[in-house]
C-alpha positions as CSV (number, residue, x, y, z in Angstrom):
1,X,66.4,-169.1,0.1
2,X,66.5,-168.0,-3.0
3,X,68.5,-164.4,-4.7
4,X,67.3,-162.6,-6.8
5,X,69.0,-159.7,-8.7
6,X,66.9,-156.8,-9.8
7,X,67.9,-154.1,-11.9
8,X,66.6,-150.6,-13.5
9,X,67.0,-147.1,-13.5
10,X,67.4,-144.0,-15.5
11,X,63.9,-142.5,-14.8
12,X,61.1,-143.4,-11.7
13,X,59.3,-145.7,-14.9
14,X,62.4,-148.4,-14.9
15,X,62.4,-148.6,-11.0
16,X,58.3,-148.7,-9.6
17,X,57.6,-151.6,-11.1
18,X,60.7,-153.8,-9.7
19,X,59.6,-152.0,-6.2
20,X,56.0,-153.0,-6.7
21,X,57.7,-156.8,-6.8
22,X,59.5,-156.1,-3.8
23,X,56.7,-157.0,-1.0
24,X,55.5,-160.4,-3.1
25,X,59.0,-161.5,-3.2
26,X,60.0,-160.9,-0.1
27,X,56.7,-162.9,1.2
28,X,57.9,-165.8,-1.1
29,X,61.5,-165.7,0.8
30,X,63.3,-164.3,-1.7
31,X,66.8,-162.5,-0.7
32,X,66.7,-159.0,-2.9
33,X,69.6,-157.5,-4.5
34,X,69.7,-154.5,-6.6
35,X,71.6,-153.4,-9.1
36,X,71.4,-149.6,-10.6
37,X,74.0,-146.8,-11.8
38,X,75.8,-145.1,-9.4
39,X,73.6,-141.7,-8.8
40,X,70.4,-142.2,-10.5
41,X,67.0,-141.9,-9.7
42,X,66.9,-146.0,-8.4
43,X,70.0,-145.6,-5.7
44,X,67.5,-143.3,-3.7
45,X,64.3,-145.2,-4.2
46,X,65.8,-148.3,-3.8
47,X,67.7,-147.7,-0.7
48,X,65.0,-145.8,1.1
49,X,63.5,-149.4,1.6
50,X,66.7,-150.9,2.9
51,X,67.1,-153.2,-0.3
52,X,71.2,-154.1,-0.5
53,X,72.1,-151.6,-3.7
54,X,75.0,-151.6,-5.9
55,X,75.7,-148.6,-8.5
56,X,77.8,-149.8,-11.7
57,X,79.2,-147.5,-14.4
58,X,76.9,-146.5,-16.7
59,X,77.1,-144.8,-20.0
60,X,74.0,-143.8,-22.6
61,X,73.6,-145.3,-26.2
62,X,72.5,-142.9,-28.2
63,X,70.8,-142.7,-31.9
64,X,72.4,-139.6,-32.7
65,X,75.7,-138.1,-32.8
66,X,77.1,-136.5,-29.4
67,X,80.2,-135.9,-28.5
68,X,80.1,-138.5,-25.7
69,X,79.4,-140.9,-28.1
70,X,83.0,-141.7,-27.9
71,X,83.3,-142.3,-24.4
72,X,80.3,-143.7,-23.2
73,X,81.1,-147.1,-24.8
74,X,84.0,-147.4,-22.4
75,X,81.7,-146.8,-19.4
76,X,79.8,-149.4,-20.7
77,X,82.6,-152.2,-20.5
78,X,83.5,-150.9,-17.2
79,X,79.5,-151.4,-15.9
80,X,79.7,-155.0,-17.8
81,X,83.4,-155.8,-15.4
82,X,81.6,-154.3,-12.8
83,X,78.2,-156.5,-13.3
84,X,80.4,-159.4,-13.9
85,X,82.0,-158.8,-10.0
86,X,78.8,-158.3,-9.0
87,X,77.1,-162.1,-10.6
88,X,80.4,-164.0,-9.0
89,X,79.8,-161.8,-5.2
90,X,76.3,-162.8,-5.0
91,X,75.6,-165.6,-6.7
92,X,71.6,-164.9,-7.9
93,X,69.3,-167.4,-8.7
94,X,67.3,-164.9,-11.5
95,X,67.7,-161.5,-12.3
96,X,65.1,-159.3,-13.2
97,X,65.7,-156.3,-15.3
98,X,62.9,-153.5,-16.0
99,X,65.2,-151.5,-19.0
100,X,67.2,-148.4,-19.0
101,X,71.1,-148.5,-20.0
102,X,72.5,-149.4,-16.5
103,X,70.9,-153.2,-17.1
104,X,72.6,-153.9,-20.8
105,X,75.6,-155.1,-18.8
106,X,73.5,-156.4,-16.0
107,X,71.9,-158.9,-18.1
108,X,74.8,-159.6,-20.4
109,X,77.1,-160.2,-17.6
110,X,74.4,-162.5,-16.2
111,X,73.6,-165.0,-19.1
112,X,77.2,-165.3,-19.5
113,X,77.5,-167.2,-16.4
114,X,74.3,-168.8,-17.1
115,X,72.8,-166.9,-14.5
116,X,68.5,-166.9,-15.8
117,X,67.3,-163.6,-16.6
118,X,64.0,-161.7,-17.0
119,X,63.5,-158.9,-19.0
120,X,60.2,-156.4,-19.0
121,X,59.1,-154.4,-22.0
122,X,56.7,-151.5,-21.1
123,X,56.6,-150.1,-24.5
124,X,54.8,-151.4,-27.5
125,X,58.1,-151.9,-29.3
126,X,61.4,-152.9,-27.5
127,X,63.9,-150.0,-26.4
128,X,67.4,-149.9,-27.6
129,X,68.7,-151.0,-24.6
130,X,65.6,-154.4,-24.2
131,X,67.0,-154.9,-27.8
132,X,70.7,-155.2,-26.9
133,X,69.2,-157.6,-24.1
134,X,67.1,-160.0,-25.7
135,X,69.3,-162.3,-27.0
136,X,70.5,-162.5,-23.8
137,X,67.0,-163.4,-21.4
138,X,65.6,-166.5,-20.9
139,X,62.3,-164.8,-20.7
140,X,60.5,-161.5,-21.8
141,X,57.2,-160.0,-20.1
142,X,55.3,-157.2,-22.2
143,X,52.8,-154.8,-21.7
144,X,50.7,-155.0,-24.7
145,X,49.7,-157.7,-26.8
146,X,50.8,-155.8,-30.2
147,X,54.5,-156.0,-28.6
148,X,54.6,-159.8,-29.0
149,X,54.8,-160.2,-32.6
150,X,58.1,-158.1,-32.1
151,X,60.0,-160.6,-29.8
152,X,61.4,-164.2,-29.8
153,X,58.5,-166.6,-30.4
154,X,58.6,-168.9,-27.2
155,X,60.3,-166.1,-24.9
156,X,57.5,-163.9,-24.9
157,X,54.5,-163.4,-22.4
158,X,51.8,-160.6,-21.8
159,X,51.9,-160.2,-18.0
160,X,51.1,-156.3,-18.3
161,X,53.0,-154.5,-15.5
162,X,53.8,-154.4,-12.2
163,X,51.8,-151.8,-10.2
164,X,52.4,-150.8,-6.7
165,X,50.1,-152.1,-3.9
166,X,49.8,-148.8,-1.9
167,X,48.7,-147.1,-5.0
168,X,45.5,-148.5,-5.2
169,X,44.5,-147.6,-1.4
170,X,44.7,-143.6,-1.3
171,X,42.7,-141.2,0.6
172,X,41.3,-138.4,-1.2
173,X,40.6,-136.1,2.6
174,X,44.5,-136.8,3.3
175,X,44.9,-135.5,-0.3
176,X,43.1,-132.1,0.2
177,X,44.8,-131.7,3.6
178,X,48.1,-132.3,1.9
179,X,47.6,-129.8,-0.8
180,X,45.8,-127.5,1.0
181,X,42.6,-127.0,-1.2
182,X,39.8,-124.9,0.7
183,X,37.8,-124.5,-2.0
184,X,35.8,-128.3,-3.4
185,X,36.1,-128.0,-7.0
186,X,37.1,-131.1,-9.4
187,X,40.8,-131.8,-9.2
188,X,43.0,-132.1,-12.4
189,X,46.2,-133.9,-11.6
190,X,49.3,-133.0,-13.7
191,X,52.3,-135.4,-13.9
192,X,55.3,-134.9,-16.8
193,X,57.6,-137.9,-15.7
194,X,59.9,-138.4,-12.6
195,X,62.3,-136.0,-14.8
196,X,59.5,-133.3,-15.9
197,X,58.2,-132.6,-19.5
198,X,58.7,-128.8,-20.3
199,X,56.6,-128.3,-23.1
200,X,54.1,-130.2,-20.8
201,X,54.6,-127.4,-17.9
202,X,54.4,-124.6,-20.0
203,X,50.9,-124.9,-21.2
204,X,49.6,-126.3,-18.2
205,X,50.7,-122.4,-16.5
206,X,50.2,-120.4,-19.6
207,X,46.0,-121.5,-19.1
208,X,46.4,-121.7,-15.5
209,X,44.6,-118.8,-14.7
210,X,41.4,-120.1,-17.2
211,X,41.8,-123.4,-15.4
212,X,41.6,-122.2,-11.5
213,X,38.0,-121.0,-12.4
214,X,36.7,-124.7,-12.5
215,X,39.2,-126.7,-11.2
216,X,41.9,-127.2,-8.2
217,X,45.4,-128.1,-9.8
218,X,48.2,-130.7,-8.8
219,X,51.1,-129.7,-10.9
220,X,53.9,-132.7,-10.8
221,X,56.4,-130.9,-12.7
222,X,59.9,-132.5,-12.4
223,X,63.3,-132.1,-10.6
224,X,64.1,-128.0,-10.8
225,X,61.0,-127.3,-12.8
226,X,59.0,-125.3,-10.2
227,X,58.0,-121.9,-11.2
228,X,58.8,-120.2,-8.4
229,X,56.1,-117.3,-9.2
230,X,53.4,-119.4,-8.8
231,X,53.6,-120.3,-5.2
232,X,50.9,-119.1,-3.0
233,X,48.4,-119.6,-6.2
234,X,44.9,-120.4,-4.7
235,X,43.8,-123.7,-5.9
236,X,47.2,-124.9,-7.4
237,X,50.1,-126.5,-6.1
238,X,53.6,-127.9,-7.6
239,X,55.8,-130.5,-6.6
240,X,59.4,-131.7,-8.2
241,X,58.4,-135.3,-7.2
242,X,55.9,-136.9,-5.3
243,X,55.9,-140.7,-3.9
244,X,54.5,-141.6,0.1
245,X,51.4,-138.9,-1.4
246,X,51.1,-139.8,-4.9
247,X,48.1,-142.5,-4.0
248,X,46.2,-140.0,-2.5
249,X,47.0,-137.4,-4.9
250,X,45.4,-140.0,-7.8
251,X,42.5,-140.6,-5.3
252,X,42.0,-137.3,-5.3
253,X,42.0,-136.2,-9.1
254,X,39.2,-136.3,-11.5
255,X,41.4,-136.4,-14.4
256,X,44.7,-136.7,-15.1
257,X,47.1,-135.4,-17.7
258,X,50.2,-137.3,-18.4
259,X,52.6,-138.4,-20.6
260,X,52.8,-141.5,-22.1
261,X,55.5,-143.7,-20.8
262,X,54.2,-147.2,-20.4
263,X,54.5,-147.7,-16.6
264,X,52.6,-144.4,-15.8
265,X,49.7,-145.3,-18.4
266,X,49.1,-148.5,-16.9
267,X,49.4,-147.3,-13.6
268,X,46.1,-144.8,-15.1
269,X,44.5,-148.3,-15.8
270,X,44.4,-149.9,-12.8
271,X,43.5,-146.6,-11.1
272,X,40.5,-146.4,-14.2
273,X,41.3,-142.7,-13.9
274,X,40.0,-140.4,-17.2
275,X,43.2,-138.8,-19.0
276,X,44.4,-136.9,-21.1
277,X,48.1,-138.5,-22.5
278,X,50.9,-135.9,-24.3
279,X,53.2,-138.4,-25.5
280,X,56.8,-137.3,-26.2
281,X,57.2,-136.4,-29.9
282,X,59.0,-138.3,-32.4
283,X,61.5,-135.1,-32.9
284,X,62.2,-136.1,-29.2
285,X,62.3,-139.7,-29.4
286,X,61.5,-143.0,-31.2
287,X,58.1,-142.2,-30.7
288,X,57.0,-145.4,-27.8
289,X,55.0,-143.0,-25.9
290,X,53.0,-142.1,-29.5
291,X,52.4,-145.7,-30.3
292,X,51.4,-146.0,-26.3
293,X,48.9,-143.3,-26.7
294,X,47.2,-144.1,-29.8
295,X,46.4,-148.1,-28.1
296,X,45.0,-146.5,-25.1
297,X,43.2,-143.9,-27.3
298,X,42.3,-146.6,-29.1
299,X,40.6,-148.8,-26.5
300,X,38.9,-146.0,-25.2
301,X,41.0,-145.3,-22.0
302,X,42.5,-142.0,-23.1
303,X,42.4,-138.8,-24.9
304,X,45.7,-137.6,-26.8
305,X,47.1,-134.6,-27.9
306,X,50.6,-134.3,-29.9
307,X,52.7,-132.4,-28.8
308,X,53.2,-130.1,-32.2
309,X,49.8,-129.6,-31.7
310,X,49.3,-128.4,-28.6
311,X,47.7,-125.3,-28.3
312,X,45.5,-122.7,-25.7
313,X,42.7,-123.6,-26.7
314,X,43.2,-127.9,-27.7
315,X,44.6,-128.1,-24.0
316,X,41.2,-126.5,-22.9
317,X,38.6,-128.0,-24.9
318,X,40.1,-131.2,-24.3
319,X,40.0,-130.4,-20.6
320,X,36.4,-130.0,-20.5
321,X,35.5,-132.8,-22.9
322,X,37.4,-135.0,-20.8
323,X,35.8,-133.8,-17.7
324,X,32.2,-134.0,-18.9
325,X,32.5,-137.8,-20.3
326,X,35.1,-139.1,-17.4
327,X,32.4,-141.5,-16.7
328,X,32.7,-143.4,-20.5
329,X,36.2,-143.5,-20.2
330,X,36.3,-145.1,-16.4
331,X,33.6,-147.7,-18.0
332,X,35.9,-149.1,-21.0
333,X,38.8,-149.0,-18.7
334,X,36.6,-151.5,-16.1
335,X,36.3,-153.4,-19.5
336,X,39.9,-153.9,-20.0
337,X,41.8,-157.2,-19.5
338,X,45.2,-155.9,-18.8
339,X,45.4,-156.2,-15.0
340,X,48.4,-155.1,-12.4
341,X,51.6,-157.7,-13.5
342,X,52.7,-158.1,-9.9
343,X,51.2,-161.8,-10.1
344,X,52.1,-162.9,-13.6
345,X,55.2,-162.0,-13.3
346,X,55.9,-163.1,-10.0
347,X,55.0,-166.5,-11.5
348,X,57.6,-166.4,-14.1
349,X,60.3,-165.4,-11.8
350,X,59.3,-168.7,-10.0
351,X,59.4,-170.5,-12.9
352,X,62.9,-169.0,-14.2
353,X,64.4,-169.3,-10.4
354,X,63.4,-173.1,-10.6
């Protein structure tokens, strides 16, 4: 039997794609391990499907100045002792690390005792933390093909990414039940990120009212981001988080509005669902999800608006536009070559492991 290590975590986008992994590897006999930080997002996830989970300290590396600039690096050396532990307790065959700052030691700790590791790039260009890593992998997969020219020539492959099974198979009656829509109007599904996106929240509800003419609303709005006022609203409902629902809730939904992390775009694509993508700004961050946007808007799949320019009456128009011509987007989405990853990675995990 072979052991592998996986590893991610930080927001839901470094951990569903390790889980989508999860039933293909355990078919192919493989004993799963996991490695995460000690309270994020992953511990739950992860152990909720009775995967064997290890937290490791984990600090943040950061482009600009913050006070915990200073310790953070120390947290880091103690998740890189605790990794090390970790490689020498169980002994993996491969490890395979999705991104986010808990897997820098992770993956150093494991090439360091020669241990084969995996890396996965969602974005178009590599994170900080992938960066850090990359020396470091013996192979890296990638979403898109502009990403490639960016990595190690010989260490890079396209394998697009790993979507979940289940999500593919929802049930758009189970969907209305759940949500409790009496009323059959087109269905406008709102996700921000496992974490929220404020800015994202607030003009969703400041047009609400306009919007519940036409449309019933699924409002995913992040971890303490309901508005408590809004409860009981006819045709909309908010949830912190969704994930048993969440494939109905996309069976359900006519269009989508998103941001534009690269796992939840190309979770859009397999789904072919018409969207609307509010990347993150560049004030915000090193502007992936802009770059993400613009190749989606650019093949056709989505529609994007910036966040400095989103207004009243850009967040309705684009609404209806979207809504009217769903059908041209679901067509060049049918068109696409970038499939689900679960296979083509699988594949190089087998490779790697052999």
């Amino acid at each position: 039997m072979k052991k592998i290590v996986l590893t991610g975590g930080g927001t839901a986008g470094h951990v569903t794609p390790n889980i989508a992994l999860i039933p293909k590897l355990k078919e192919l006999n493989y004993e799963i391990h996991y490695i995460g930080s000690y309270d994020g997002i992953e511990k739950k996830l992860i152990e909720e499907l009775n995967i064997p989970y290890y937290g490791i300290s984990s600090g943040k590396l950061r482009r600009y100045f913050d006070l915990k600039n200073f310790i953070d690096p120390f947290k880091v050396l103690k998740g890189y002792s605790d990794a090390s532990k970790l490689m020498k307790q169980i002994k993996p065959d491969v490890v395979f690390s999705k991104g986010g700052f808990v897997t820098v030691p992770v993956v150093i700790s494991a090439h360091r005792k020669k241990i084969p590791t995996i890396i996965h790039e969602s974005d178009i260009t590599p994170g900080l933390a992938n960066k850090l890593c990359i020396s470091s992998a013996t192979k890296i997969c990638c979403n898109f093909p502009e990403t490639i020219p960016h990595l190690p020539e010989g260490k890079a492959n396209l394998t697009g990414s790993p979507i979940r099974k289940e999500l593919l198979n929802g049930n758009r009656e189970k969907a209305k039940k759940f949500c409790g829509f009496t009323k059959d109007k087109p269905t406008i599904l709102i996700i921000g990120g496992s974490l929220g996106a404020a800015a994202v929240n607030e003009a969703i509800r400041k047009v609400l009212p306009k919007l519940l003419d036409k449309y019933n609303i699924i409002h995913i709005c992040g971890k303490d981001k309901i508005e408590e006022s809004l409860n009981g609203t006819a045709g909309y409902v908010q949830y912190e988080y969704i994930k048993k629902e969440l494939a109905d809730l996309f069976s359900l939904a006519d269009i989508v509005i998103s941001r534009a992390g690269a796992n939840a775009i190309c979770e859009l694509l397999a789904l072919k669902k018409p969207n609307i993508l509010i990347p993150l700004s560049a004030a915000a961050s090193r502007g992936d999800q802009i770059l993400n946007a613009n190749s989606f808007k650019k093949q056709g799949f989505s529609e994007v608006i910036e966040e400095e320019n989103l207004t009243d009456e850009l967040l309705l128009n684009t609404i209806e536009n979207t809504y009217l011509n769903r059908q041209k987007y679901t067509e060049a989405m049918k068109k696409s070559t970038q499939q689900n990853g679960v296979d083509a990675v699988i594949s190089i995990i087998k490779e790697v492991s052999n």
